[in-house]
N, C-alpha and C positions, 0 to 999 in steps of 0.2 A: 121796614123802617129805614128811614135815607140817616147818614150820618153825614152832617156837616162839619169839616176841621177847614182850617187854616191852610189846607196842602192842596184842597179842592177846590175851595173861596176863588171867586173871582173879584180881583180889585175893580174898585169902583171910586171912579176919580168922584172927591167931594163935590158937593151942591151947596152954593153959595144960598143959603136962604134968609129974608127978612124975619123977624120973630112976628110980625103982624097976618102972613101970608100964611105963617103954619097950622094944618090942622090938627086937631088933636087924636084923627084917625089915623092921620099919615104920623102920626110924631115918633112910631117904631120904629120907623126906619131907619137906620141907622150905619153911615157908611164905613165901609172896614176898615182898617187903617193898613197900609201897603204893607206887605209883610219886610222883612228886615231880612236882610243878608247874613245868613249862616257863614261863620269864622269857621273855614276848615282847621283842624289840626295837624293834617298830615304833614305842614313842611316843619313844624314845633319837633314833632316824633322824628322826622328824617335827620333830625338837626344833633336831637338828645343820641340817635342812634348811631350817628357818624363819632360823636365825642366816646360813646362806649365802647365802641370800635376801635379805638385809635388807644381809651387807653387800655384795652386788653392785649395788642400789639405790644405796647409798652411795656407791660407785665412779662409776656412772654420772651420777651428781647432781656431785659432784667432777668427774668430766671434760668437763661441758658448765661448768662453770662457767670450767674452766683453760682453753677453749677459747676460751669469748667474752674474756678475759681478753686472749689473744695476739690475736683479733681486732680487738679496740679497739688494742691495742699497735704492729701493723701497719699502720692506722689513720693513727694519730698519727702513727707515720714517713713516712709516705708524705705526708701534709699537709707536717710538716718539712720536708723533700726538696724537696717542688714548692716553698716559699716559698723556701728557699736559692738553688735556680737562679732561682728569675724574681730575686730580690737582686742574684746575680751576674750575671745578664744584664744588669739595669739600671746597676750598673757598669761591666761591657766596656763598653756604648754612651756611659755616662758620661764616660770615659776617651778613648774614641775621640771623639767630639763637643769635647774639649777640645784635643783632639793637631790636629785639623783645624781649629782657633778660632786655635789657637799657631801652624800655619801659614800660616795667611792672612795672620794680623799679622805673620809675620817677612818675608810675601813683599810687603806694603801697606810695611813699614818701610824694605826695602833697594832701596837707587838703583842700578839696574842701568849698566852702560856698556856701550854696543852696539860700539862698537870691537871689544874682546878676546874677548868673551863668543858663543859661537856659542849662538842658543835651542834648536837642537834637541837639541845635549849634555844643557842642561840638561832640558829634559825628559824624556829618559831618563834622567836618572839620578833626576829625581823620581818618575819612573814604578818604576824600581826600589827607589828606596825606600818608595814607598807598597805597593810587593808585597810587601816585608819585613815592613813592619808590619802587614799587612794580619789577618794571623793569627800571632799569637805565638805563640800557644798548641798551635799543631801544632807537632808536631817533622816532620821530612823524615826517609823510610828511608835509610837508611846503602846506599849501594851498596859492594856485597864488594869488594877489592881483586882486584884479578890479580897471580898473582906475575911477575916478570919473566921474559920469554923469551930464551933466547940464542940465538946465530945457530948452533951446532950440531945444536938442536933443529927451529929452521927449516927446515932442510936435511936432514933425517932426515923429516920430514913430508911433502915431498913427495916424499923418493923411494918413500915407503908405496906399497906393493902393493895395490892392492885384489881380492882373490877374491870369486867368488859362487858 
């Protein structure tokens, strides 16, 4: 079976005919009409793909830029940061160096009497307060309470049975 399309067609320049002259055997005939020129796409696609090209460049140039941007930015805080502590460091010691100034001189000022005063009270209790202040800045964990046990409970626990 022959397939005739439009790719195989051969054009066939029209035939000027009279309507008197036509037969009605011949009237099939029928001449093809010249085929039409196919619109390539290719320079449409070249066109779109230059523009997506250019702005993925863009992008890329833009995100090395936002990049070095938080780089320098992280930078900066981190200098921040480290100057603030070493600040505040130099105050804690500042603070403490004076708390220890304050107590030398309250303990050069005060006339002790050996009579009443036992020393080694006293230094435990300076010992404790120097443990106090030693770190302010911690806090201590909180140990959980227990709730209270009563004496029936007691007496229920050991009469427990133990199985294995």
């Amino acid at each position: 079976m022959l397939n005739w399309t439009s790719e195989n067609a051969v054009p066939v320049e029209p035939i000027s005919v009279s309507p008197a002259s036509v037969n009605p055997a011949s009237a099939n005939l029928v001449p093809l009409p010249s085929p039409k020129r196919k619109r390539s796409a290719l320079p449409v696609l070249v066109v779109l793909f230059l523009f997506a090209w250019g702005l993925m460049a863009s992008l890329i140039v833009e995100q090395g830029r936002t990049i070095q941007s938080q780089r320098w930015l992280i930078q900066s805080l981190f200098q921040d940061s480290s100057k603030l502590t070493h600040m505040q460091s130099q105050a804690l010691q500042q603070r403490h160096a004076e708390a220890q100034a304050q107590a030398a001189a309250k303990a050069h000022s005060q006339v002790e009497t050996p009579s009443t005063q036992d020393k080694t009270q006293d230094q435990a209790k300076q010992a404790a307060n120097q443990a106090k202040n030693h770190n302010p800045g911690k806090l201590r964990k909180r140990i959980p309470q227990q709730p209270p046990t009563d004496a029936d409970t007691l007496a229920d626990e050991r009469r427990t049975v133990l199985r294995i």
